[in-house]
SERO-4910 file (N, C-alpha, C, O; in steps of 0.05 Angstrom, whole numbers):
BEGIN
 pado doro    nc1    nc2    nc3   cac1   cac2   cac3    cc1    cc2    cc3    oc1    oc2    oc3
  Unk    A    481   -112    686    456   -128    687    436   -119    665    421   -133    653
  Unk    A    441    -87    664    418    -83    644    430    -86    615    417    -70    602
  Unk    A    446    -98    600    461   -104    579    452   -136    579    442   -149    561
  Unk    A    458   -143    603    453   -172    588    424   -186    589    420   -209    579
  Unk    A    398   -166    608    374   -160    600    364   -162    578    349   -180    570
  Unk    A    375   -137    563    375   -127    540    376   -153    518    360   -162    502
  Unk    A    405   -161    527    402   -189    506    392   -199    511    382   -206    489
  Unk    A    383   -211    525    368   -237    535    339   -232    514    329   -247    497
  Unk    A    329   -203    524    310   -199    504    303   -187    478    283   -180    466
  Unk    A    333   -189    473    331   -185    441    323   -214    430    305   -222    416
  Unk    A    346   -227    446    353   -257    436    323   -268    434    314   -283    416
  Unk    A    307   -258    457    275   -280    460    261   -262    433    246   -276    419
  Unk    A    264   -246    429    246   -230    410    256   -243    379    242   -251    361
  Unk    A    280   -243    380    294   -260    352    277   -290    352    265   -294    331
  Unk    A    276   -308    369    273   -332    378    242   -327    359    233   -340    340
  Unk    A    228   -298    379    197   -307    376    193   -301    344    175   -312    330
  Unk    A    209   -283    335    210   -275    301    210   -289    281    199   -286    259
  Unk    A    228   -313    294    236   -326    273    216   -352    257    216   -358    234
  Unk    A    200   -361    279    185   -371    259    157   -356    242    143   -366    225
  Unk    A    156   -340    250    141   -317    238    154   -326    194    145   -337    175
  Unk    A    190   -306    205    194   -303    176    186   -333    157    175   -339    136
  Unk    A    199   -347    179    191   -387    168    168   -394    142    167   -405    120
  Unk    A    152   -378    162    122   -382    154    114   -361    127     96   -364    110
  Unk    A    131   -343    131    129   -326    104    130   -338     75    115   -340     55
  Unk    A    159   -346     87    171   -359     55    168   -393     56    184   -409     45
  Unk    A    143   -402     73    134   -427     71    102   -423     52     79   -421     60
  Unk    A    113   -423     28     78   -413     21     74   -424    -16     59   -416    -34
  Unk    A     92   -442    -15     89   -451    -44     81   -442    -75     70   -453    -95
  Unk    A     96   -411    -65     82   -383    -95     90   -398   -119    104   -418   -113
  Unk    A     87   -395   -141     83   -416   -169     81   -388   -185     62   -373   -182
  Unk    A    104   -380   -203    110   -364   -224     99   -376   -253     92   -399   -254
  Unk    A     99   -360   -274     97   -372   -302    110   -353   -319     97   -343   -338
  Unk    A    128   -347   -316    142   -330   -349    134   -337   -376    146   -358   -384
  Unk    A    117   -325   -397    106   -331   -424    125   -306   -433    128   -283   -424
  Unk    A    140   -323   -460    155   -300   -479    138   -309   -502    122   -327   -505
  Unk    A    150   -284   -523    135   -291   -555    160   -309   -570    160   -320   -592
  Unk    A    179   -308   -554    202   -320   -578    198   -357   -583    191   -374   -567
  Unk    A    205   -358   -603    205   -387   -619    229   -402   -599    243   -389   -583
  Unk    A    230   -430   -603    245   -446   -597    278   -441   -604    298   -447   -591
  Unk    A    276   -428   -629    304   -421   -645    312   -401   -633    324   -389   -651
  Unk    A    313   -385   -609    321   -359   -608    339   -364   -583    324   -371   -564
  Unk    A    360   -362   -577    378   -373   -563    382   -348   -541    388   -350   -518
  Unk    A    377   -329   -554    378   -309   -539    360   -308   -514    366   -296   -494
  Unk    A    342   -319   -516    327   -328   -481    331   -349   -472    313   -366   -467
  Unk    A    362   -353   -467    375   -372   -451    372   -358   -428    356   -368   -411
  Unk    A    383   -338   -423    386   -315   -404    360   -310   -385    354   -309   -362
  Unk    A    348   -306   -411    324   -302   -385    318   -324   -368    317   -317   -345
  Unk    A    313   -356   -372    316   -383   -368    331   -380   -347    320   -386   -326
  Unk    A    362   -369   -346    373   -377   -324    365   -358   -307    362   -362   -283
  Unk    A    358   -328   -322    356   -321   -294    331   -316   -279    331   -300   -261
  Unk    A    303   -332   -285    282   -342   -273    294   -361   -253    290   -356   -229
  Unk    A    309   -382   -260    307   -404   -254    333   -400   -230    337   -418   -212
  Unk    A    349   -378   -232    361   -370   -201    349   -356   -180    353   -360   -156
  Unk    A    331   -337   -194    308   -319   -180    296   -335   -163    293   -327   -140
  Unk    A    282   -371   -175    272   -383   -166    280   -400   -147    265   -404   -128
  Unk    A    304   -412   -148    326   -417   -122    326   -406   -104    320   -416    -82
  Unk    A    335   -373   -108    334   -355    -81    310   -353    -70    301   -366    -52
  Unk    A    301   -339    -80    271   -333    -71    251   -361    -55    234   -357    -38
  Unk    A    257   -392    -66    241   -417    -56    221   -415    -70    203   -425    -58
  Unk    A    213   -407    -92    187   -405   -111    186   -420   -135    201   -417   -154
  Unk    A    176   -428   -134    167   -445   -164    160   -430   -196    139   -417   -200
  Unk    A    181   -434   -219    177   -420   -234    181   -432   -261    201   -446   -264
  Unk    A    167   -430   -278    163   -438   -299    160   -419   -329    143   -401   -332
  Unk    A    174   -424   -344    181   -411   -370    159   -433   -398    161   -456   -407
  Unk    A    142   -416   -402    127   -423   -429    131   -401   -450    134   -378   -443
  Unk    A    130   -414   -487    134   -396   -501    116   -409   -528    111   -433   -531
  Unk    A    112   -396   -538    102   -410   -569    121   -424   -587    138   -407   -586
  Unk    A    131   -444   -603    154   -461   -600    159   -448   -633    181   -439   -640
  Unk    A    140   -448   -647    151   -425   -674    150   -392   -672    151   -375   -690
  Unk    A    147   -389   -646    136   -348   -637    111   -344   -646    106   -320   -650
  Unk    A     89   -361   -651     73   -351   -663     46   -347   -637     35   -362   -621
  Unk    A     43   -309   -646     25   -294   -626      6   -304   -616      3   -307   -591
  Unk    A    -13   -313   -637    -40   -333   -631    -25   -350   -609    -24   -341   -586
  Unk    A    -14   -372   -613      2   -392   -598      4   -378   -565     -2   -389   -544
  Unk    A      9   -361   -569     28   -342   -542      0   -334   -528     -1   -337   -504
  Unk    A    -26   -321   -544    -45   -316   -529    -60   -334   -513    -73   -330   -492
  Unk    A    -53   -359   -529    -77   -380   -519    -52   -398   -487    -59   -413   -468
  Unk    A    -28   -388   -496     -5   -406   -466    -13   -384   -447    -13   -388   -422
  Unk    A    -22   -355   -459    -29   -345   -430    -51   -353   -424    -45   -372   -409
  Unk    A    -73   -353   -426    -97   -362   -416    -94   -386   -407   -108   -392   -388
  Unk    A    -80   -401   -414    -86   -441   -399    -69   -426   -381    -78   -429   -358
  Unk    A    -42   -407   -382    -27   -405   -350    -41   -392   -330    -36   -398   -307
  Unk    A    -64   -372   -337    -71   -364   -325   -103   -379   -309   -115   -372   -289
  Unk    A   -107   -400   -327   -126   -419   -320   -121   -432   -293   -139   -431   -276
  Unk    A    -95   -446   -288    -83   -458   -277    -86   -449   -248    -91   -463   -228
  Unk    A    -82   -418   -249    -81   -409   -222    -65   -403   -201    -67   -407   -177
  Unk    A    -36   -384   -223    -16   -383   -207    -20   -367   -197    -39   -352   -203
  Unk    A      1   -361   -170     12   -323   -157     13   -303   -173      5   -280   -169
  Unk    A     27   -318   -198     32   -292   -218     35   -305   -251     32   -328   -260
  Unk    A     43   -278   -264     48   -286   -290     63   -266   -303     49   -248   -312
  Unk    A     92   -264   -306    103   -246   -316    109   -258   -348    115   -281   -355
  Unk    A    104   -232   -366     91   -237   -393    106   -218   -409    104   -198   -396
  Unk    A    121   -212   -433    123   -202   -455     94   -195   -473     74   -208   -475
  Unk    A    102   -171   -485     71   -151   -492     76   -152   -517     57   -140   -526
  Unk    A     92   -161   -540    100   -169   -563     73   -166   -581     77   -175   -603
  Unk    A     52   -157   -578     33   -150   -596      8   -142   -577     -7   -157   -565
  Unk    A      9   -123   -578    -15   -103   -559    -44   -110   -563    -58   -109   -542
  Unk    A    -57   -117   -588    -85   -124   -602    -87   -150   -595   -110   -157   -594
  Unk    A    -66   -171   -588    -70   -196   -602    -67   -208   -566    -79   -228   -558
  Unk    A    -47   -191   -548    -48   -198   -525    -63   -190   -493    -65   -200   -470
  Unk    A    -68   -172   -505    -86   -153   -481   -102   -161   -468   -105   -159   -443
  Unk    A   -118   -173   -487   -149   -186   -484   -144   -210   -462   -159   -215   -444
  Unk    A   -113   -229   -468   -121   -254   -439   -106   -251   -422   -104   -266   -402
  Unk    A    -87   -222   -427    -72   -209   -409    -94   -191   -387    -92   -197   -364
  Unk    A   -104   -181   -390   -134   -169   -376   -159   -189   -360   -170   -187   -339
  Unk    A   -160   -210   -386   -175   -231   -370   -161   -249   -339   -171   -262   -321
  Unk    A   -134   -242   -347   -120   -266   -323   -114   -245   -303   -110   -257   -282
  Unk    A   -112   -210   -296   -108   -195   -278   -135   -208   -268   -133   -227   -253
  Unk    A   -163   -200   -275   -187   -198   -270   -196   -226   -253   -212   -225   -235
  Unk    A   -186   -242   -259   -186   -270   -249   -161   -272   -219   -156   -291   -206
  Unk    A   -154   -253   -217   -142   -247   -189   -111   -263   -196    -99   -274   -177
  Unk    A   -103   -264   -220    -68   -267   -222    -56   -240   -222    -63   -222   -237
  Unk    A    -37   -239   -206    -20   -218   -216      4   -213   -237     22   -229   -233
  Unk    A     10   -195   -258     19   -196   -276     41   -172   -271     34   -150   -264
  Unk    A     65   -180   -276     82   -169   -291    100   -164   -326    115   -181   -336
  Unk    A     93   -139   -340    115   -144   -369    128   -132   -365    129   -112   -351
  Unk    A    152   -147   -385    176   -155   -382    181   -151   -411    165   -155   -429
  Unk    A    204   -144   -412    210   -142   -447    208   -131   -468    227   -121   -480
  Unk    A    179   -130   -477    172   -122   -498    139   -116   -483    124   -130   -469
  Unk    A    136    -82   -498    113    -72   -488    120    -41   -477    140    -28   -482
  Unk    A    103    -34   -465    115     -3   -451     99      5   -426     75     -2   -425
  Unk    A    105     11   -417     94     11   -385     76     34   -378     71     39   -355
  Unk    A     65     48   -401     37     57   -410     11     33   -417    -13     30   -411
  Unk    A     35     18   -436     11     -8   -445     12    -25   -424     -9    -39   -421
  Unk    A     36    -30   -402     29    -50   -375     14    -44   -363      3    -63   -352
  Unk    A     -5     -7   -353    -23      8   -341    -38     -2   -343    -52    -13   -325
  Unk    A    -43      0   -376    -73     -4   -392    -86    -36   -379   -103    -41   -362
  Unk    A    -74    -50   -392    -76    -85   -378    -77    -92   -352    -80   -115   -346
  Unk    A    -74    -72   -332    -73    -84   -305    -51    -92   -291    -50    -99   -267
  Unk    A    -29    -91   -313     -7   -105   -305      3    -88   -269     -9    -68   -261
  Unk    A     20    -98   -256     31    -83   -225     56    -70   -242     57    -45   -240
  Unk    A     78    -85   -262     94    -53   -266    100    -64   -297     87    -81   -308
  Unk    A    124    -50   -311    144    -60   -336    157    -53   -320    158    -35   -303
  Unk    A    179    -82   -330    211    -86   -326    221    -90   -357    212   -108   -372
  Unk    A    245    -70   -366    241    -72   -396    266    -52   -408    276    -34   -394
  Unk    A    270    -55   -426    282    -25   -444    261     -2   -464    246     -7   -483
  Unk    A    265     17   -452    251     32   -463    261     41   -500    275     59   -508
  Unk    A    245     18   -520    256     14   -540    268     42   -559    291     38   -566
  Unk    A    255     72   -569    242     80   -583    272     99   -569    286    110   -585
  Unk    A    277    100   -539    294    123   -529    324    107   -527    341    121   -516
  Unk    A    332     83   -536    347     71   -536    358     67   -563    382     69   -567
  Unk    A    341     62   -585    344     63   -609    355    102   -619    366    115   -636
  Unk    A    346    105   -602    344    146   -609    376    148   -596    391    165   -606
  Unk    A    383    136   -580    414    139   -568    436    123   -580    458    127   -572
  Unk    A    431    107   -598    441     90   -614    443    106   -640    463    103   -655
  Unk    A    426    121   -645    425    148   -670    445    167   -670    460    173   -689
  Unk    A    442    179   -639    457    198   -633    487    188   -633    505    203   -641
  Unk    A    493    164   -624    524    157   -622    532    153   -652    548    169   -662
  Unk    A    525    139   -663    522    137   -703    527    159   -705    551    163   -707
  Unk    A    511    181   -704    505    207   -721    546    224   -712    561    234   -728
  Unk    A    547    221   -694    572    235   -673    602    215   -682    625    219   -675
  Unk    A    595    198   -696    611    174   -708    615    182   -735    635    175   -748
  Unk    A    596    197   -747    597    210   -770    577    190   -798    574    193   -823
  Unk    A    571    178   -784    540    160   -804    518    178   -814    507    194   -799
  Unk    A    512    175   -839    495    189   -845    468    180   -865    455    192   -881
  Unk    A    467    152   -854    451    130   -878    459     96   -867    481     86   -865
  Unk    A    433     86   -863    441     55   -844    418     45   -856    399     57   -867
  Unk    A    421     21   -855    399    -10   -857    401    -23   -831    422    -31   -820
  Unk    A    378    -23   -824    364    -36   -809    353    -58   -806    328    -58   -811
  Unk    A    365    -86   -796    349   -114   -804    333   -117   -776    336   -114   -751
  Unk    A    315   -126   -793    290   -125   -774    276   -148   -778    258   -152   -794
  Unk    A    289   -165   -761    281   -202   -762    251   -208   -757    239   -228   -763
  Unk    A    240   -183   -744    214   -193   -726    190   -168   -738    172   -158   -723
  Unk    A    193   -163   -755    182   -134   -761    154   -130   -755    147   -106   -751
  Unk    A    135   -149   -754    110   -144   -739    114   -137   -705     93   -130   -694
  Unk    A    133   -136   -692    131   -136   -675    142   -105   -656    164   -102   -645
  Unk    A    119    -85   -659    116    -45   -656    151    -51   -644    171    -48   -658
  Unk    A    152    -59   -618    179    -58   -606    204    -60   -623    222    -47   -613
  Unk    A    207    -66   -634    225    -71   -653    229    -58   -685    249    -61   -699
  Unk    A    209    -46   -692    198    -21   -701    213      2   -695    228     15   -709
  Unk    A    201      7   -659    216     31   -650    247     38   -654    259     58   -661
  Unk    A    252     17   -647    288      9   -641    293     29   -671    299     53   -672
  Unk    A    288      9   -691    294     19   -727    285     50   -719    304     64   -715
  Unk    A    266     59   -717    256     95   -722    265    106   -701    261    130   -704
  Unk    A    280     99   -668    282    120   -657    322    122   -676    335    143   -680
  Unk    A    332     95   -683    356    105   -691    358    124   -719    377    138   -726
  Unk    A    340    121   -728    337    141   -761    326    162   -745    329    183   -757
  Unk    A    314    166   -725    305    202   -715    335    215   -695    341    239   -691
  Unk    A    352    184   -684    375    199   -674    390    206   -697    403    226   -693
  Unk    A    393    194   -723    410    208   -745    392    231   -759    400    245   -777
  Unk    A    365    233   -746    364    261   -761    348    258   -796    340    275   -813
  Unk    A    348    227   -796    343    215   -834    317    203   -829    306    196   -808
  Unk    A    309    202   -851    279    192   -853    284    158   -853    303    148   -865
  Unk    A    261    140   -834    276    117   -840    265    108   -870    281     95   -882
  Unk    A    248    111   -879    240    110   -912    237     77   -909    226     61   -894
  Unk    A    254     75   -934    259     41   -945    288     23   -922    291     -1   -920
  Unk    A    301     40   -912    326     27   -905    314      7   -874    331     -6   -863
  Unk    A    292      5   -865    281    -18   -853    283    -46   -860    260    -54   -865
  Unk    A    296    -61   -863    296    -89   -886    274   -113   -863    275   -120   -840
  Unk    A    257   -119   -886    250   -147   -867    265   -174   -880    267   -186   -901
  Unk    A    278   -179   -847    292   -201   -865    277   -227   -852    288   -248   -860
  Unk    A    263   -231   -840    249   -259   -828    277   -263   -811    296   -250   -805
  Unk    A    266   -295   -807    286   -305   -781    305   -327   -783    321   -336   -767
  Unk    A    300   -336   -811    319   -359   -831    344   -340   -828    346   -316   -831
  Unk    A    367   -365   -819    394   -346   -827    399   -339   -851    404   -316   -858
  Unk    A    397   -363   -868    411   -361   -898    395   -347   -905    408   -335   -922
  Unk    A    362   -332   -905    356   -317   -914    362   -280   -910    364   -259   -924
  Unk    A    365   -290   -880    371   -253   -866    405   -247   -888    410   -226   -900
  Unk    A    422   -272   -887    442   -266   -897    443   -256   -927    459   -240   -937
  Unk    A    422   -267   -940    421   -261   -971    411   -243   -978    415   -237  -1001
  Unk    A    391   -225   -959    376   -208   -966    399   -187   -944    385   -167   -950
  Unk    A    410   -180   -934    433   -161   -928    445   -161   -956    438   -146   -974
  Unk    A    457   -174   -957    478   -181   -975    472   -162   -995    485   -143  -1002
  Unk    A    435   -176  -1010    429   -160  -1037    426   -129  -1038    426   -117  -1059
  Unk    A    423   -116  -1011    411   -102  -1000    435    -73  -1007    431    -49  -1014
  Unk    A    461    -93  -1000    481    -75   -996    499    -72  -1017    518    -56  -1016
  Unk    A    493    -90  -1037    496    -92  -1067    488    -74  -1082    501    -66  -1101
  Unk    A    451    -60  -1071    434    -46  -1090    439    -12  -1075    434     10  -1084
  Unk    A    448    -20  -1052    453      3  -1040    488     12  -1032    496     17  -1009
  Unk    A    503     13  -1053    525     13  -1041    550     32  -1029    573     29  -1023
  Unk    A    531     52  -1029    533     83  -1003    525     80   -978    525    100   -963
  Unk    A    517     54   -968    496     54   -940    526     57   -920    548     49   -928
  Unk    A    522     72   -893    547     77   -886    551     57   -861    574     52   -852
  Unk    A    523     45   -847    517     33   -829    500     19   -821    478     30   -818
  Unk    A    501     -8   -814    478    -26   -806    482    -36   -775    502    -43   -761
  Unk    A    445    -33   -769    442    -30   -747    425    -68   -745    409    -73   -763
  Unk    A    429    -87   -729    414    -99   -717    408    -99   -695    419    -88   -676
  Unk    A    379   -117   -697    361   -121   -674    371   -140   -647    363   -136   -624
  Unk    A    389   -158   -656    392   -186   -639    405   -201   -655    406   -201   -680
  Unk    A    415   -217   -637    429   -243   -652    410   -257   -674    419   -274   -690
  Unk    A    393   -251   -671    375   -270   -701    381   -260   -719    385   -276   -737
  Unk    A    386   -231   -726    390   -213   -747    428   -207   -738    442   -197   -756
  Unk    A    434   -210   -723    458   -198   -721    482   -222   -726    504   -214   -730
  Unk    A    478   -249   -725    491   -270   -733    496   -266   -758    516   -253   -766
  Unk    A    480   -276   -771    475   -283   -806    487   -251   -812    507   -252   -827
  Unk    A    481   -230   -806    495   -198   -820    526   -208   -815    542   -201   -832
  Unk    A    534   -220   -798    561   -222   -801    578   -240   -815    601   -236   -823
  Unk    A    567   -257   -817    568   -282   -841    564   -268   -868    578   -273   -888
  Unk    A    543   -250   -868    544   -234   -891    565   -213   -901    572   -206   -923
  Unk    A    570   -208   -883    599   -178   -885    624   -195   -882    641   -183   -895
  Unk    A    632   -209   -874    651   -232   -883    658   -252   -910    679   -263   -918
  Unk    A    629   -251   -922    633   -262   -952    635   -245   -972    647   -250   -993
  Unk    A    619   -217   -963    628   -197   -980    653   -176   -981    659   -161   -999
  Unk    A    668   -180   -952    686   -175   -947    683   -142   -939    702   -127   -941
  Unk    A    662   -135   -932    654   -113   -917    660   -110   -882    655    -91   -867
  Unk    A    671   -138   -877    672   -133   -847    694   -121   -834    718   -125   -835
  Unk    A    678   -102   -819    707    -85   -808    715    -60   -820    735    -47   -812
  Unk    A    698    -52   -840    698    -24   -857    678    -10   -851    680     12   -841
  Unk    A    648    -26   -861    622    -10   -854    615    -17   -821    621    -39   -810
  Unk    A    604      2   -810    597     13   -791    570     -4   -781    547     -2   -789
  Unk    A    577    -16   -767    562    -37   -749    551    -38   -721    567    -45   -703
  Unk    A    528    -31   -714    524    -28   -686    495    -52   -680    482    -61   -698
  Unk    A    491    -56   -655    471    -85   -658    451    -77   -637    452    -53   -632
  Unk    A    436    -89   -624    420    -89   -602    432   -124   -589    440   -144   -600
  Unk    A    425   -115   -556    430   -148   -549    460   -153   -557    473   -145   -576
  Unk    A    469   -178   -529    483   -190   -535    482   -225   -545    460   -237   -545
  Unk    A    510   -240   -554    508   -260   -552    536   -263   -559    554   -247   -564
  Unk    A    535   -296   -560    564   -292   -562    579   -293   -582    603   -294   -578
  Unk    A    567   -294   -618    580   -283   -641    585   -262   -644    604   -254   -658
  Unk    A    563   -243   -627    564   -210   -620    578   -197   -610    582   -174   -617
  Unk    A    592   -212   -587    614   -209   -574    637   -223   -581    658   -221   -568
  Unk    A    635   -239   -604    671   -240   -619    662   -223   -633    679   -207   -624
  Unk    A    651   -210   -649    642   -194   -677    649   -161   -656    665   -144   -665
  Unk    A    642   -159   -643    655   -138   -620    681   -129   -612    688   -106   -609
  Unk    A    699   -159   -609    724   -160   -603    729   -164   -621    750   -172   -613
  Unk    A    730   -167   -649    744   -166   -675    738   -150   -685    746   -151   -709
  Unk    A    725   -133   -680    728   -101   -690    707   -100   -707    702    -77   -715
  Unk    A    688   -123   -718    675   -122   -737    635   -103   -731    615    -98   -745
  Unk    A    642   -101   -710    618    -89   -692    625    -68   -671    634    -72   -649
  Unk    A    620    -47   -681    627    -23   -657    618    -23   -634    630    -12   -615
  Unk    A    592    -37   -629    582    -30   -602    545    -48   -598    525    -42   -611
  Unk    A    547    -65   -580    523    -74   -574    510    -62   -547    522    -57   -526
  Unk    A    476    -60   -557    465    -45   -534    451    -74   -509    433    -90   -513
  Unk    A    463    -71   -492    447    -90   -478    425    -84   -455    430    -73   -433
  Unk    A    404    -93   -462    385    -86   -446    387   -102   -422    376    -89   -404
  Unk    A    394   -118   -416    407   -134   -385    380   -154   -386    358   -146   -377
  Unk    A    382   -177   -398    349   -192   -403    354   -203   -377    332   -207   -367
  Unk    A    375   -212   -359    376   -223   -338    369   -208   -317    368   -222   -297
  Unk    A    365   -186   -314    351   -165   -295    317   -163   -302    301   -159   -284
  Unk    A    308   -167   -336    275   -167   -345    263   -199   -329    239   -199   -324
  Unk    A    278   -222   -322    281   -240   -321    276   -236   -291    254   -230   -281
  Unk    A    294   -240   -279    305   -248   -241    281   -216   -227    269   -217   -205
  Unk    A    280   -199   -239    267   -184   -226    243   -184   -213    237   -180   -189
  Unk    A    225   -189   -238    207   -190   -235    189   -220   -200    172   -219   -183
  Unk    A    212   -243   -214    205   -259   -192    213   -250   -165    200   -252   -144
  Unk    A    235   -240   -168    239   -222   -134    219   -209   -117    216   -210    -93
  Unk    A    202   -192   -146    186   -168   -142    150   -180   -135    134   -168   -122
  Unk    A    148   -196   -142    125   -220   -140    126   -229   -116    107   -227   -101
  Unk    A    157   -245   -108    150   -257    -88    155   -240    -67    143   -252    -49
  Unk    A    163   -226    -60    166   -196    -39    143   -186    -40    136   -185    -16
  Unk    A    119   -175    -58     92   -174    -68     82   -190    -46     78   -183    -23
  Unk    A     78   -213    -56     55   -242    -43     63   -241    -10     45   -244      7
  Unk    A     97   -238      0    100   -242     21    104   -233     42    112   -245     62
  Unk    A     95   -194     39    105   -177     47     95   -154     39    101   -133     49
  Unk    A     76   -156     14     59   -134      5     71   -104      1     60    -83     -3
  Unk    A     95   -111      2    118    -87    -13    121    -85    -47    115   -108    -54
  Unk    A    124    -76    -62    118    -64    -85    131    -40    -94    123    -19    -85
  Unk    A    157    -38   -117    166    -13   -125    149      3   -131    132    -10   -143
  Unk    A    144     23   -129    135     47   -138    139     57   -166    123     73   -176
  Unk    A    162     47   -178    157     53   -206    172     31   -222    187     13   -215
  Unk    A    159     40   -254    173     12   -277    204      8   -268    215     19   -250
  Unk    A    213     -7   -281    241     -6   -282    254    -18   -303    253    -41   -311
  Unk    A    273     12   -314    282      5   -339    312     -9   -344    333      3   -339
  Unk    A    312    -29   -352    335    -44   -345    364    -37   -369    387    -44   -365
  Unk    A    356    -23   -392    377    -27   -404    369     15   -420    355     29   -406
  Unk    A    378     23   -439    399     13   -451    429     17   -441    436     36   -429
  Unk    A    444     -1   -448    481      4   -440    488     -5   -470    479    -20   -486
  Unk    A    516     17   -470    532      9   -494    553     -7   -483    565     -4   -462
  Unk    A    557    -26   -504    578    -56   -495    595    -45   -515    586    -43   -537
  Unk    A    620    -36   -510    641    -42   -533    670    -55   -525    672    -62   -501
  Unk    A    690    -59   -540    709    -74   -544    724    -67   -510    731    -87   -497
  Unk    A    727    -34   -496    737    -33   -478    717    -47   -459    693    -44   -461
  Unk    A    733    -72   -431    714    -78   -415    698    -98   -425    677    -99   -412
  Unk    A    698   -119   -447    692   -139   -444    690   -172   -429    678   -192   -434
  Unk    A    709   -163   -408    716   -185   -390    698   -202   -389    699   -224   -400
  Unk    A    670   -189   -369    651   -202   -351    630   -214   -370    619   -235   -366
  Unk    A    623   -190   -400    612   -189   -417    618   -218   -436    600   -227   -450
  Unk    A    640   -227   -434    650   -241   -453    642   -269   -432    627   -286   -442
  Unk    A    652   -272   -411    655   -291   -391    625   -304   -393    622   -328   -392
  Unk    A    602   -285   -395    577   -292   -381    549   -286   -414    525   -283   -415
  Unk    A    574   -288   -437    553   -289   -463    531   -302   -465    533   -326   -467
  Unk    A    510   -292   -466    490   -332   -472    479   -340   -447    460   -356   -445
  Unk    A    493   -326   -423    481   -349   -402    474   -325   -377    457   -332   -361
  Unk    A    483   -303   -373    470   -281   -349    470   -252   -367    461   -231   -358
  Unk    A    485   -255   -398    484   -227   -403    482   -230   -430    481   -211   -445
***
């Protein structure tokens, strides 16, 4: 008798629980993801999907805005109208510290809550107000990318650097010239974000320099066109190639040997996290305790299965 007591009043206690939780996740929270990347950058497909499953699970409303040429100004002024608007939240890329701070600070202050994501460092998410960074820690990731080069036996790399105003991407280039131990000097290349241009200016690059033992890219913006480039010069598959990010030229350029190893920061974890972490926040006032660093991992040829399966679209 006292067993099925017991249930009886678990069962009424479940009964009385349940619309409690109901009412939790009945509450219409409204996300806004702002990146700095242009329309052309394919590489935040990923994040796209994985807001927009975050947002499925979770029952929350989420929305992805970006500047449609990357341009910063552009990006400052989509945060302020998002933050005008009056969402739950606003998880944001820090892609320029001077130029973003200011409506990144105005929209905490205005009672949005903010998470970065991506690009930035979770010293500078402190500074702004932000609740955490979800991100790769650029500067110690690029420095482990040095050290594997350097242990590979590299002793001199170019660096294309599609986005070069942008410190994060900076780091990447100087922590891998402090893991080889070399000054990064001149071997930083700005190549802009034009393919045919990133391709021509490798090309000349490695023409004028033709001891360089290894090139490092940032992303598929820079890491496409380098391979189109080492294919016409017929360098592919000799010089020593390592990338940041995946995609999926990156990952045939991987499996054809023409790329030793891509670092992936998991943008689908900078992505789905944060909305998890928001809406658990708003509905339950729970909150990690610390940043969370999502990447770096080395991707190489062993173990491409899942990597290969899910290019472009979760990894």
């Amino acid at each position: 008798m006292k067993a099925i007591a017991m249930s009886l009043a678990l069962g009424a206690a479940a009964m009385l629980a349940a619309p409690a939780a109901v009412m939790a996740q009945d509450d219409d929270l409204t996300y806004v993801l702002v990146s700095h990347a242009p329309d052309s950058d394919s590489w935040w497909n990923t994040i796209k999907n994985g807001i927009a499953l975050a947002g499925d699970q979770m029952g929350v409303s989420v929305e992805y805005r970006n500047p449609p040429t990357g341009d910063i100004a552009d990006m400052a002024r989509i945060i302020q109208q998002a933050a005008a608007a009056g969402p739950n939240g606003i998880i944001t890329t820090l892609a320029d510290f001077d130029v973003l701070s200011g409506p990144i600070q105005d929209a905490v202050a205005s009672g949005v809550d903010v998470i970065i994501m991506n690009t930035g460092t979770a010293d500078q998410a402190r500074e702004v107000g932000a609740l955490m960074y979800v991100g790769q820690p650029e500067y110690d990731a690029g420095f482990a990318a040095g050290l594997r080069a350097k242990g590979d036996g590299v002793t001199s790399f170019l660096c294309v650097n599609h986005t070069i105003q942008q410190p994060s991407l900076v780091q990447r280039c100087q922590g891998f010239a402090d893991g080889l131990g070399v000054d990064l000097g001149g071997a930083m290349l700005d190549s802009g974000t034009d393919p045919a241009e990133v391709k021509n200016k490798v090309q000349a690059y490695l023409t004028s320099n033709p001891d360089t033992d290894a090139i490092l890219t940032l992303g598929p913006v820079s890491a496409d066109p380098t391979i189109l480039a080492l294919e016409e010069n017929g360098m592919a598959g000799d010089i020593y190639f390592g990338t940041f990010d995946l995609g999926e030229e990156i990952v045939k350029g991987i499996k054809a040997g023409t790329i030793q190893w891509g670092i992936d920061q998991q943008p689908f974890l900078q992505a789905y996290l944060p909305v998890v972490i928001l809406t658990n926040y708003h509905r339950y006032g729970v909150l990690p305790g610390n940043n969370i660093n999502a990447g770096p991992g080395f991707v190489t040829a062993d173990g491409l299965e899942l990597v290969e399966k899910f290019a472009g679209e979760f990894r």
